[in-house]
Backbone as a chain_set.jsonl record, in Angstrom:
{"seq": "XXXXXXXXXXXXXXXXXXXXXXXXXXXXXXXXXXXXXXXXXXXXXXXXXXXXXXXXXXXXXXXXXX", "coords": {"N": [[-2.256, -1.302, 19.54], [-3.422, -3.804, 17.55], [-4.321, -7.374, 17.981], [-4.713, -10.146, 15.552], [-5.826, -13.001, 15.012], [-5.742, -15.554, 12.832], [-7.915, -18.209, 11.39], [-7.157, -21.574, 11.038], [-6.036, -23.143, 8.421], [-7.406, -25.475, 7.808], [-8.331, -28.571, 6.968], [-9.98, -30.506, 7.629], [-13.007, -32.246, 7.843], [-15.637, -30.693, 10.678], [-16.902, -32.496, 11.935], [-15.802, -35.546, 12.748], [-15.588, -39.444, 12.67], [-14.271, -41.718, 14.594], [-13.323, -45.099, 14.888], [-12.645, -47.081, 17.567], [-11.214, -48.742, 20.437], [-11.686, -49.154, 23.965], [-9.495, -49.361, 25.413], [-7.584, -47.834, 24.029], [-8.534, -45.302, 23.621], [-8.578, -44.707, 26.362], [-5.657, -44.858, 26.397], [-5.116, -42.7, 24.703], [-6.139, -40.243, 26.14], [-4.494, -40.492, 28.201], [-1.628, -40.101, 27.627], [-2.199, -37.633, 26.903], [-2.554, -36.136, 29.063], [-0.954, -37.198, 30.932], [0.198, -40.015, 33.115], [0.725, -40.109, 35.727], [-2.203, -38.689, 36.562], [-4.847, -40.329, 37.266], [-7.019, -40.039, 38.131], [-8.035, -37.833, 36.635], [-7.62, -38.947, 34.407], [-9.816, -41.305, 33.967], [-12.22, -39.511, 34.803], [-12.087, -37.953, 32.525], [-12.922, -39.603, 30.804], [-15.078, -40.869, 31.054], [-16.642, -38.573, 31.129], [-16.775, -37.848, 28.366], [-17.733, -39.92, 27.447], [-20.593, -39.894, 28.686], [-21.634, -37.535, 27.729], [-21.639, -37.926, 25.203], [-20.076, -37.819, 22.91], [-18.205, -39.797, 22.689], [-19.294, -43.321, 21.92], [-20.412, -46.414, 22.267], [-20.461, -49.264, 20.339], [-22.871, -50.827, 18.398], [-24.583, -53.63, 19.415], [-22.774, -54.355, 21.679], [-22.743, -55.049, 24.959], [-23.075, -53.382, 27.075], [-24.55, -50.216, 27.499], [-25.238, -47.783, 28.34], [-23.337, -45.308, 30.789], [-22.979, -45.628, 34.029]], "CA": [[-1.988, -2.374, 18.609], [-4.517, -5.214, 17.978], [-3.75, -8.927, 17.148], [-5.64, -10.811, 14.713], [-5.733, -14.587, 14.739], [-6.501, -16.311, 11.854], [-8.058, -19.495, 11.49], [-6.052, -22.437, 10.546], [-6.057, -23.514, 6.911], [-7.406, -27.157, 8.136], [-9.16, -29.211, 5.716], [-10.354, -31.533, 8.229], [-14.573, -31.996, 8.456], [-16.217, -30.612, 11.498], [-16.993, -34.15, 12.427], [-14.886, -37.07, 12.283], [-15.727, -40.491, 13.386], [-12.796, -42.556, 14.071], [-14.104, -46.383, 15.536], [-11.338, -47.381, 18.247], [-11.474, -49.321, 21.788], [-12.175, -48.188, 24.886], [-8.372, -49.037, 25.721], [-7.018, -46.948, 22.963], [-9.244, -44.299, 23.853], [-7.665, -44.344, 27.43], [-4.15, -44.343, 26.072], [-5.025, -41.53, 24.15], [-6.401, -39.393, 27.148], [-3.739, -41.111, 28.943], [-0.727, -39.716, 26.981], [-1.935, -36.117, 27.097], [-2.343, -35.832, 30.5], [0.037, -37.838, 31.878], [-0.055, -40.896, 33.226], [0.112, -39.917, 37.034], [-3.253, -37.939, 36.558], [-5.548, -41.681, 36.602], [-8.695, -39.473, 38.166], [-8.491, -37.271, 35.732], [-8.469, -39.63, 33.076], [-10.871, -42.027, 34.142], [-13.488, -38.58, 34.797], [-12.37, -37.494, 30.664], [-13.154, -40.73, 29.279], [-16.176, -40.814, 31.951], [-17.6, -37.15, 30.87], [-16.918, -38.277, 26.362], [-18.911, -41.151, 26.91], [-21.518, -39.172, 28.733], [-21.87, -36.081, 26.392], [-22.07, -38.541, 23.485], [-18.63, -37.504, 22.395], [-17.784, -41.235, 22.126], [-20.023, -43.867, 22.392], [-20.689, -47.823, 21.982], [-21.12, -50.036, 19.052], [-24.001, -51.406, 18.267], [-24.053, -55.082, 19.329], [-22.16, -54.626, 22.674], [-23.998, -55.662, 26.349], [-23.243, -51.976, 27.686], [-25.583, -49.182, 26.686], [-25.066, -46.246, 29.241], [-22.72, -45.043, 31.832], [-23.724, -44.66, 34.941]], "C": [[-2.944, -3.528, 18.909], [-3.945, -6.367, 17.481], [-4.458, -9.43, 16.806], [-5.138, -12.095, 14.421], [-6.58, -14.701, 13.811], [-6.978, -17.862, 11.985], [-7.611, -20.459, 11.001], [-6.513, -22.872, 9.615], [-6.236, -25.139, 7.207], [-8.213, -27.674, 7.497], [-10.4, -30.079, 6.227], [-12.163, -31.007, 8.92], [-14.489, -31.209, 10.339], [-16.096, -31.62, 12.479], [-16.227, -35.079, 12.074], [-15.301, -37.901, 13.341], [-14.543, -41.38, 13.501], [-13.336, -43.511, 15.15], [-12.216, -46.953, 16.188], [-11.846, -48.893, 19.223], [-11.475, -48.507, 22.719], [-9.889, -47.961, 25.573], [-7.442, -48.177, 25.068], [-7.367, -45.717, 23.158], [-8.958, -43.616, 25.327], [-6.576, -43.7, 27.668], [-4.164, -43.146, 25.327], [-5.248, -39.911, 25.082], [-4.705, -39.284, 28.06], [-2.212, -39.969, 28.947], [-0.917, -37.737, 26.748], [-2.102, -35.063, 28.258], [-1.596, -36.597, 31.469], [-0.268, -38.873, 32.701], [0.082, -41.101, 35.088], [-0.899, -39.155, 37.543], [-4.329, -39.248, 36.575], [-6.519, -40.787, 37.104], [-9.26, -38.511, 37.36], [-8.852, -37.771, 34.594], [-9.362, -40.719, 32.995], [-12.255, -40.405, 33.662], [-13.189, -37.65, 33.252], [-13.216, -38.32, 30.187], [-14.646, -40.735, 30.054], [-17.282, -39.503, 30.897], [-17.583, -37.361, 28.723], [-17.775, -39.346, 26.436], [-20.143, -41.047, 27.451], [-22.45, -38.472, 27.995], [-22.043, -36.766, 25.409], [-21.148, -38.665, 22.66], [-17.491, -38.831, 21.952], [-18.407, -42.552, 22.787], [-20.393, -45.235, 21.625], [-20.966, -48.349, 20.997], [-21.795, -50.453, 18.884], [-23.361, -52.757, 18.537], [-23.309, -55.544, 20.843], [-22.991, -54.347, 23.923], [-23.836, -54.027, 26.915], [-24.095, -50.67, 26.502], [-25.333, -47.798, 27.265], [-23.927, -46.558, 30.315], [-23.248, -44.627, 32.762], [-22.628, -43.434, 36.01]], "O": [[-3.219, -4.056, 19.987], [-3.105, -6.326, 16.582], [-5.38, -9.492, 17.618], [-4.166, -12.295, 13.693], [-7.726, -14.257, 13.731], [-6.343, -18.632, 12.706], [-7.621, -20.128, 9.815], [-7.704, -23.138, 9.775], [-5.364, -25.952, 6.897], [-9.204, -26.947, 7.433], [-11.439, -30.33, 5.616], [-12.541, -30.175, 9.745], [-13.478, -31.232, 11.04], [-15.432, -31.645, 13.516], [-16.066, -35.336, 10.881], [-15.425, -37.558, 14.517], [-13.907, -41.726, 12.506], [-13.769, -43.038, 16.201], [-11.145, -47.115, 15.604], [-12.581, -49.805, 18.844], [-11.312, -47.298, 22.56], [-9.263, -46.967, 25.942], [-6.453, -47.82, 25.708], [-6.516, -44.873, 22.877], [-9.041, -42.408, 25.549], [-6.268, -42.756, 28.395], [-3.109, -42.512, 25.321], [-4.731, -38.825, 24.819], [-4.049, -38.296, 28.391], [-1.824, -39.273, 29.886], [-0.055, -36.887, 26.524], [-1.916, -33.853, 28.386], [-1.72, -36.529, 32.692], [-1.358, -38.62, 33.217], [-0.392, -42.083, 35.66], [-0.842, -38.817, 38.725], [-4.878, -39.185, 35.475], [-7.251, -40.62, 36.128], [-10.459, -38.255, 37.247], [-9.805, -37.472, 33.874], [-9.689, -41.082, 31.865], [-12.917, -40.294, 32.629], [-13.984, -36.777, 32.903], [-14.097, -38.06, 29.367], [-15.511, -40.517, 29.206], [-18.303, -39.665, 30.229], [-18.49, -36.918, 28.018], [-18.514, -39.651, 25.5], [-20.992, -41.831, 27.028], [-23.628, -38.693, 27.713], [-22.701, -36.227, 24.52], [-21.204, -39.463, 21.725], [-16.472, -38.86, 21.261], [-18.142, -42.872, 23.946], [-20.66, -45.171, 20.425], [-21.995, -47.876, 20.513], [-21.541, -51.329, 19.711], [-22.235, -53.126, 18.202], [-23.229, -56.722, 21.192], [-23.86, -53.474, 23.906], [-24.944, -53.561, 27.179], [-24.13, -50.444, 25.292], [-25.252, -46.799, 26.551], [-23.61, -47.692, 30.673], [-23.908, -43.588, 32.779], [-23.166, -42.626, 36.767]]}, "num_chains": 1, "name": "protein.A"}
């Protein structure tokens, strides 16, 4: 017997930009890993703003992570 997953009937682009804060963007890591995990979610939000995966507004004094 084989099992065949289908792919979810999701409407939703590829890409989505959604313009937040960096604290919002915490609480959001925050909340799905639990909130006694802080090295893990420092090294998420660390490795998305690396990869490019979420990254600075034009206009603001920070440019890179080091």
């Amino acid at each position: 017997m084989s099992t065949v997953l289908q792919s979810p009937s999701c409407t939703v682009p590829q890409s989505t930009t959604v313009t937040t804060n960096l604290y919002a963007l915490v609480e959001a890591v925050q909340n799905e890993v639990g909130p006694e995990n802080d090295e893990l979610i420092v090294a998420t939000v660390m490795h998305l703003l690396r990869a490019g995966h979420a990254t600075y507004r034009w206009g603001t004094r920070a440019h890179h992570c080091n």
